[in-house]
DRENTORDREN-399209 format. One record per residue (C-alpha): x, y, z; residue in one letter; chain; residue number from 1. Coordinates in steps of 0.1 Angstrom, whole numbers. Example, Ala and Ser with C-alpha at 12.3 -4.5 7.8 and 13.67 -1.06 7.14 Angstrom:
<nodes>
<node px="123" py="-45" pz="78" aa="A" ch="A" i="1"/>
<node px="137" py="-11" pz="71" aa="S" ch="A" i="2"/>
</nodes>
This chain:
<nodes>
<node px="-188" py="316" pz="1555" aa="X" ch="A" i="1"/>
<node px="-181" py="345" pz="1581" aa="X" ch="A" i="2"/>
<node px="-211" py="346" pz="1596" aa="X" ch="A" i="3"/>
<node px="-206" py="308" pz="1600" aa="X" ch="A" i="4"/>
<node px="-175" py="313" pz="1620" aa="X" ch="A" i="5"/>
<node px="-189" py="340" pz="1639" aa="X" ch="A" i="6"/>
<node px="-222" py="317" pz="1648" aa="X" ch="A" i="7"/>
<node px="-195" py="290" pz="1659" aa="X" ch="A" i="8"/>
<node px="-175" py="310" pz="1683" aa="X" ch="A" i="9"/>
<node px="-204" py="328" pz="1699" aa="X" ch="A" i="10"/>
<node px="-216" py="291" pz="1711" aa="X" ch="A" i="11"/>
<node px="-188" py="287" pz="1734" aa="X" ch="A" i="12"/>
<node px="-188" py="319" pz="1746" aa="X" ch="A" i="13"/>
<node px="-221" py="324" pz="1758" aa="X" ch="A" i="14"/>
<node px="-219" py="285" pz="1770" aa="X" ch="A" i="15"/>
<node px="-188" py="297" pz="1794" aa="X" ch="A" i="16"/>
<node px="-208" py="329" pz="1803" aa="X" ch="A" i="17"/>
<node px="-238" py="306" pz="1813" aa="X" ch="A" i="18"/>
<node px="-215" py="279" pz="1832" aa="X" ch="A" i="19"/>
<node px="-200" py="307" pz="1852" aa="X" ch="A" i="20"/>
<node px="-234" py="316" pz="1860" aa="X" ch="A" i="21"/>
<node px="-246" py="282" pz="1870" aa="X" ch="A" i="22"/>
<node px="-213" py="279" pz="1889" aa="X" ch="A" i="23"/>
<node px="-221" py="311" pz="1914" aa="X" ch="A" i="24"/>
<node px="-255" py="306" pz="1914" aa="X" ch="A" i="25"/>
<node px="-267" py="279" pz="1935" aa="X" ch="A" i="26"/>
<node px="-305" py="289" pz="1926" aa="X" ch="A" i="27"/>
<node px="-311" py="279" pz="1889" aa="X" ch="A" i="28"/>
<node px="-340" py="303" pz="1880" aa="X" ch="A" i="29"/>
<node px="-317" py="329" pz="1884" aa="X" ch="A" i="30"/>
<node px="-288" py="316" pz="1866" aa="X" ch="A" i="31"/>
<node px="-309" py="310" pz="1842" aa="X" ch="A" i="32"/>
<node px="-329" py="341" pz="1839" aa="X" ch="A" i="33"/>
<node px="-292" py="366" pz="1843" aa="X" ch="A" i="34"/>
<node px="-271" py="366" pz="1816" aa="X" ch="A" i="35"/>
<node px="-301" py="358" pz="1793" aa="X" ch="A" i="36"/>
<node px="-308" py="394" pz="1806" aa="X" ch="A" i="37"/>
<node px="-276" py="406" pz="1809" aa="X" ch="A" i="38"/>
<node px="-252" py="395" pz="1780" aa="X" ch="A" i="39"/>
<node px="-282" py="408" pz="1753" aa="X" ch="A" i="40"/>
<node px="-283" py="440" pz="1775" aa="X" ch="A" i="41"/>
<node px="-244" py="443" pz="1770" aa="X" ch="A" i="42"/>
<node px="-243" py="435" pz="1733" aa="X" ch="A" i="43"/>
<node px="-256" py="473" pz="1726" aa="X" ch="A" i="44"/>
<node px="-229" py="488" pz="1745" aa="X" ch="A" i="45"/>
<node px="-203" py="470" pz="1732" aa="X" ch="A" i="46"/>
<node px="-217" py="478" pz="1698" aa="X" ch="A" i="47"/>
<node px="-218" py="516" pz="1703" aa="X" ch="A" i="48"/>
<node px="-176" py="511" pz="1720" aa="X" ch="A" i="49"/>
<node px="-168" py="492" pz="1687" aa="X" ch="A" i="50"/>
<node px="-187" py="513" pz="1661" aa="X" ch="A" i="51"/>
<node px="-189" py="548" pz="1674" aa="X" ch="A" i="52"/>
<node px="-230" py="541" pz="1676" aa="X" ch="A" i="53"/>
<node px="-258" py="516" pz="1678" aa="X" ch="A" i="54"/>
<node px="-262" py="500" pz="1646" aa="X" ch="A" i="55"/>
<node px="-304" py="501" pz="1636" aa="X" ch="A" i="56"/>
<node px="-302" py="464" pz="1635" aa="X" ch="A" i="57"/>
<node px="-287" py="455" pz="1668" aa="X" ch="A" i="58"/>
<node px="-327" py="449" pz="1682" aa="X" ch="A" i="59"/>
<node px="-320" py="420" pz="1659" aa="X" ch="A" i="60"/>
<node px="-289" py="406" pz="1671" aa="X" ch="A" i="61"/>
<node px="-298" py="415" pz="1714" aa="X" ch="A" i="62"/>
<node px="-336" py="394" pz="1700" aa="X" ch="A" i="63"/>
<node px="-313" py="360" pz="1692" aa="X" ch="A" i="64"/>
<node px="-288" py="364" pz="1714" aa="X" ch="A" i="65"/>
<node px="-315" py="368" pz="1742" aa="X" ch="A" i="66"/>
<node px="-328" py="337" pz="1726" aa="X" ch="A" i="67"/>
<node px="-296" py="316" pz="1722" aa="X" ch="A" i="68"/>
<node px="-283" py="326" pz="1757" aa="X" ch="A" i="69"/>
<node px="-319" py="313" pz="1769" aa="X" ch="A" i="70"/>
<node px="-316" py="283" pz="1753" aa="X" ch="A" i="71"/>
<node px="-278" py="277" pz="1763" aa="X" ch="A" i="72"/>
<node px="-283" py="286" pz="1802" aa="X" ch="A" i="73"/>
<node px="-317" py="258" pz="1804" aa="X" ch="A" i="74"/>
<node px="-290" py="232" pz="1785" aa="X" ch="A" i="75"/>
<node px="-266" py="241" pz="1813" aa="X" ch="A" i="76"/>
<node px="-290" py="242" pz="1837" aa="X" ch="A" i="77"/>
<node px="-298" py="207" pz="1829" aa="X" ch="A" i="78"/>
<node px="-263" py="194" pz="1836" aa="X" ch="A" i="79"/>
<node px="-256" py="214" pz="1866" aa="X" ch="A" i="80"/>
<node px="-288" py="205" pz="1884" aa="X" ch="A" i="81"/>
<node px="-276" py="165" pz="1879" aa="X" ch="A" i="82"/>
<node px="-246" py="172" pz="1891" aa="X" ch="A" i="83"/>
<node px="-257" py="187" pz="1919" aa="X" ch="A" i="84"/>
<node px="-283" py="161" pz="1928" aa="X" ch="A" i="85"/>
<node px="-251" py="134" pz="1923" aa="X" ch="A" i="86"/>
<node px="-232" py="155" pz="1943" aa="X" ch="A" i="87"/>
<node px="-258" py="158" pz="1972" aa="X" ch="A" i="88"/>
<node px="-262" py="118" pz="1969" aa="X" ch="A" i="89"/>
<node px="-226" py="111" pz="1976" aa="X" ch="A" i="90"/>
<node px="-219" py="97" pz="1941" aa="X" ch="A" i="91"/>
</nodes>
């Protein structure tokens, strides 16, 4: 059940983290292709701040975040590049 409720609350988080993105980035390769770089990259870090060290399976958890954030920041990408084309339409 915990890793349940961890799953659901990293969602939103990396969906804000990839909206912020797609907000300050107008091109949408990039804010697609940085924090699916970055937020894995940080996950380590944090891990070592938190713990004390890098724990031997955190390749595991930086592998499906990398893969969630990916997936995340293309679904964003989606909506952001409508609204844009709405928005340059005068909608």
């Amino acid at each position: 059940m915990g890793d349940l409720i961890g799953f659901l609350l990293v969602i939103p988080v990396l969906a804000l983290i990839a909206v912020g993105f797609h907000y300050w980035l107008s091109n949408r390769i990039l804010a697609i292709v940085i924090p699916t770089l970055v937020v894995p990259l940080l996950l380590p870090i944090i891990d070592y701040f938190t713990l004390g060290y890098i724990d031997p399976f955190t390749i595991i958890a930086v592998i499906n975040v990398a893969i969630l954030m990916l997936v995340i920041s293309v679904l964003v990408s989606v909506f952001f590049k409508k609204h844009r084309q709405v928005k340059e339409q005068g909608l």
